[in-house]
N, C-alpha and C positions, 0 to 999 in steps of 0.2 A: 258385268256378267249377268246379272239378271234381266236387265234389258235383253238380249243375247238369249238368256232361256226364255224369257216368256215369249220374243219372236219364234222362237225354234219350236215353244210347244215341251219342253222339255224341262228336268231340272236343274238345281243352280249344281247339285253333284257332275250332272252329267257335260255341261259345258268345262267346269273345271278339268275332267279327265280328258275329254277332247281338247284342247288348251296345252296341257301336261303331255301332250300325248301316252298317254294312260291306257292298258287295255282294257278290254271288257266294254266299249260302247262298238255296235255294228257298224258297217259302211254307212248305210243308209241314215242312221242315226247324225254319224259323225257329219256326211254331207250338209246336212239341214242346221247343225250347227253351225258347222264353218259358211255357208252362204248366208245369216243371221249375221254373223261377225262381219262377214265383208259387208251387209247392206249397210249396217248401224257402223261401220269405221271401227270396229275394235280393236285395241291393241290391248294385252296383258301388262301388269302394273308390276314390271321383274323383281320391283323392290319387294314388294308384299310378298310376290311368290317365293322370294330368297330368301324371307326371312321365316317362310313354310320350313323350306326345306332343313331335313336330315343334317346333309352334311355343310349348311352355308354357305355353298359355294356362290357366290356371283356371279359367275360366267363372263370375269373381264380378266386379263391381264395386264401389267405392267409393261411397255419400254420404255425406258430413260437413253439417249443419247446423245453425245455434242450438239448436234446441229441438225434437226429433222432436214433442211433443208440441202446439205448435203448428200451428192450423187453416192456415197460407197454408204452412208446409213439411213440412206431410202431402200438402199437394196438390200439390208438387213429389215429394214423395217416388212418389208415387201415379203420377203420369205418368212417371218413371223408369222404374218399374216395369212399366207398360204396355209401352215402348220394346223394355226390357231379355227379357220374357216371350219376344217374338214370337222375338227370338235364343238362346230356352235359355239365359240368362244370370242370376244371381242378384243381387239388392243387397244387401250388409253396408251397415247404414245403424247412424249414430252423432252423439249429440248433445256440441257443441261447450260448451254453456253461458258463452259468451265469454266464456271463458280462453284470452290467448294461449301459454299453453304448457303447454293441453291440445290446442291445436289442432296443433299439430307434433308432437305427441307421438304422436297417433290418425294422423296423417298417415304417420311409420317406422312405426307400428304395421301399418297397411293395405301399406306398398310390403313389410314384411317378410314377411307371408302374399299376398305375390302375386297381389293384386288386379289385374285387366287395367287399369282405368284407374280415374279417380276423380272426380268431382263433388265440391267444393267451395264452401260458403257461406263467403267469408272472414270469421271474426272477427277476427285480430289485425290489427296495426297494419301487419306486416309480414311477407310470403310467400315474401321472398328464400329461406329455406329450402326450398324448394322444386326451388333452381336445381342440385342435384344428378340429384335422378330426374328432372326432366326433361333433362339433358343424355344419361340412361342409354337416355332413347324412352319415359320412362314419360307415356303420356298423362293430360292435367287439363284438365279445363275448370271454369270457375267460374261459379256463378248467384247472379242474383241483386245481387250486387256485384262490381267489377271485382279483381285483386291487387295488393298493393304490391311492387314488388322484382322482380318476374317478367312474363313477356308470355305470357298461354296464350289459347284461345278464351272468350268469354264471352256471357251470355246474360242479360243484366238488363229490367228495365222503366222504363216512361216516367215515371223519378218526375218530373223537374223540369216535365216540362209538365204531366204528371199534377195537380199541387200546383198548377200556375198557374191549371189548369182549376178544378180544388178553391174557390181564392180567387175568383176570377173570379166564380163560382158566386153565393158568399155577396156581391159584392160589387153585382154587378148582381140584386141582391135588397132595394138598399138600406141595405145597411152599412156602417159607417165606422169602428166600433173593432172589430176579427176580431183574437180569439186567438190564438196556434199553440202546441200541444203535440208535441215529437217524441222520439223513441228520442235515445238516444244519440249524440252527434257526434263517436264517432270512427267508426262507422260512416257508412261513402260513402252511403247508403239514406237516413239519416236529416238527413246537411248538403245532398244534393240537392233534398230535399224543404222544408228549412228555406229555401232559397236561391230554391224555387220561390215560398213565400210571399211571402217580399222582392221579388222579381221583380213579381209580380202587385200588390201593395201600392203599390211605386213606380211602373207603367205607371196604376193608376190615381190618381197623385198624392197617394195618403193616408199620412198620417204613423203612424209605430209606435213606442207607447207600449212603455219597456222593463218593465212589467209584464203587457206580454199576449203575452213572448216566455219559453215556458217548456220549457227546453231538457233534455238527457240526465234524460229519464223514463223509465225503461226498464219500469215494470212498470203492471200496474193499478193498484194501491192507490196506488202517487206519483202516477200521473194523477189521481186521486182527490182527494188533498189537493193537488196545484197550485191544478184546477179551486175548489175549494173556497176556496182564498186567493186567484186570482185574481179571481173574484169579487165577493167582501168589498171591495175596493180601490175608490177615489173616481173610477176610471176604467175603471169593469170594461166589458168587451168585451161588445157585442151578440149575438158570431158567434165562434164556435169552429173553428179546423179542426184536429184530433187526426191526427198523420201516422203510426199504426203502430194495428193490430189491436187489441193490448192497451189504449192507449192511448186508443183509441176506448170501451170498456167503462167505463175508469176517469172517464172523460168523462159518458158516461148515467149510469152511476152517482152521482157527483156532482150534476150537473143535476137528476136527479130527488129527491135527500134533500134539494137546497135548496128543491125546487115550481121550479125555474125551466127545466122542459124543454119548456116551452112560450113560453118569451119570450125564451131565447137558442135563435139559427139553433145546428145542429153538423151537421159533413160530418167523415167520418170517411175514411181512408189504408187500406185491406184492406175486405176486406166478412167478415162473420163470421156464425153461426150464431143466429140469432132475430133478429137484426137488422132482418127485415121485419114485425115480431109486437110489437116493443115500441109506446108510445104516448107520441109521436111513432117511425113507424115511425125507421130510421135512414137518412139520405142518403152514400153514401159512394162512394170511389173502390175499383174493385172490379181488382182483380190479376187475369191471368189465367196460375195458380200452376200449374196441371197443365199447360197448353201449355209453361211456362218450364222445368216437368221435363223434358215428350217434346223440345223441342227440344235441351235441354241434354244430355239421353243421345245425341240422335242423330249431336250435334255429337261426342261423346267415341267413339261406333264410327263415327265417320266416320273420326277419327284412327286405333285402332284396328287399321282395312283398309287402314293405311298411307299415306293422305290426308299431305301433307309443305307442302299450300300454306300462306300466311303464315295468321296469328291473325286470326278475325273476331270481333265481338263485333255482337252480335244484339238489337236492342230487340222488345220485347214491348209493345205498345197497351195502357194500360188504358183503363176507359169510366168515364161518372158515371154511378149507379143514385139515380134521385128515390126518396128514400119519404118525405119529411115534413117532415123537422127540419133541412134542408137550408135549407129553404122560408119558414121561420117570420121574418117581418118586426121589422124593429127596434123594439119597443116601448119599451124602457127607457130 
């Protein structure tokens, strides 16, 4: 910064408040500073200046996720970010790979460089750890899934009816033995969605075979070989409903290395990329993953700006998208 003044002619006050964007320096002034800064390369030192400021704020936030790498928490990550942009705000974003103790672990990690607040995908069983920094003001909200152990704002989707709609779907299609493949059940996402099926199954009085309930699959390749032994069985299911993104993949994929993606229905839990392209295109319940970011950032600088009323939690609509294989009538 004093390089920066003494090119500009100016003092080390006057650089600081052009910098801060400060009033009380003129155009002209400010000009002369800011082309000083670009000749000499200057960039502001945000730590110093954050640890000026009033209110300490850093100007970063928190997201913690399963899997950055997955297509439905990029596009949360993605609407955060949107949120977070319009306020000069940064995301430190970090993947949880459900370990619960990496997730607490990332969690001191973030309140110890001073993140403003933090978005939350819970994986472990249990978030009571949590009940420190939030008695300190540190703001959390959770998406996606609700907490255990704590009450903070949250922002999920409509699995349960979601999944009834799902069954529903394949059921008024004509089917009577429907599948279900889901994530994980220690996961809230994954037993609301199991519960949705049941739900939908019993309303419509049809019985469920414990061979077409096939539970904590958490990857492709397991969906894969479920689909593939459930199958094979003396009572294998007309109709599939795969209740998680991955899960849905491991499903096509299956279906098609048996030839049977034309003669078992599948409705898929996420919508995912080509999934309108393959043959049967794919039928699924489609998330609306970037809304679930922008709302869930806005819920976290709502708190932020000092917002004190009690904890909401916010559902998110999803819709069914037809493309095919939703459709495909009971043959077998």
């Amino acid at each position: 910064m004093r390089d920066v003044a003494a090119l500009a002619g100016v003092s080390l006050k006057t650089v600081s408040r052009v910098v801060n964007g400060e009033p009380g320096v003129s155009p002209a002034l400010a000009e002369r500073v800011t082309g000083a800064a670009e000749q000499l390369d200057y960039r502001p030192n945000l730590t110093a200046s954050n640890l000026r400021r009033s209110d300490r704020r850093t100007g970063t936030v928190g997201l913690l996720v399963d899997d950055v790498a997955n297509p439905f928490f990029a596009d949360i990550h993605r609407g955060v970010e949107e949120v977070a942009r319009e306020r000069g705000v940064a995301v430190m974003a970090a993947s949880l790979d459900r370990r619960d103790d990496l997730e607490a672990e990332i969690v001191r990690t973030f309140a110890s460089r001073r993140v403003d607040g933090l978005l939350l995908v819970p994986t472990a069983r249990d978030q009571s750890y949590l009940a420190t920094e939030l008695r300190s003001g540190w703001p959390v909200v959770c998406v996606d899934r609700v907490p255990a152990g704590v009450d903070v704002d949250a922002v999920l989707a409509d699995n349960h009816e979601a999944s009834m709609t799902a069954v529903t779907h394949l059921i008024r299609g004509g089917h009577r033995r429907i599948g279900v493949l889901c994530d994980e059940t220690t996961l809230m996402t994954a037993r609301e969605r199991l519960r949705g099926y049941d739900d939908a199954m019993a309303e419509a009085g049809l019985p469920v075979h414990p061979s077409w309930i096939r539970a904590d699959v958490p990857s492709l390749e397991r969906s894969d070989e479920a689909v593939q032994k459930m199958m094979t069985g003396p009572d294998a299911p007309t109709a599939i409903f795969a209740a998680q993104n991955y899960v849905t993949m491991g499903a096509c994929r299956a279906l098609h290395r048996l030839g049977l993606q034309r003669e078992v229905a599948l409705v898929g839990f996420d919508d995912f990329a080509m999934a309108d392209v393959l043959d049967p295109g794919v039928t699924v319940i489609a998330q609306d993953a970037r809304r679930m970011g922008r709302m869930s950032a806005q819920a976290l600088f709502h708190r932020m700006d000092g917002h004190e009323g009690p904890n909401t939690t916010d559902i998110v609509p999803s819709r069914l998208v037809i493309r095919g294989s939703g459709e495909i009538p009971p043959v077998r």
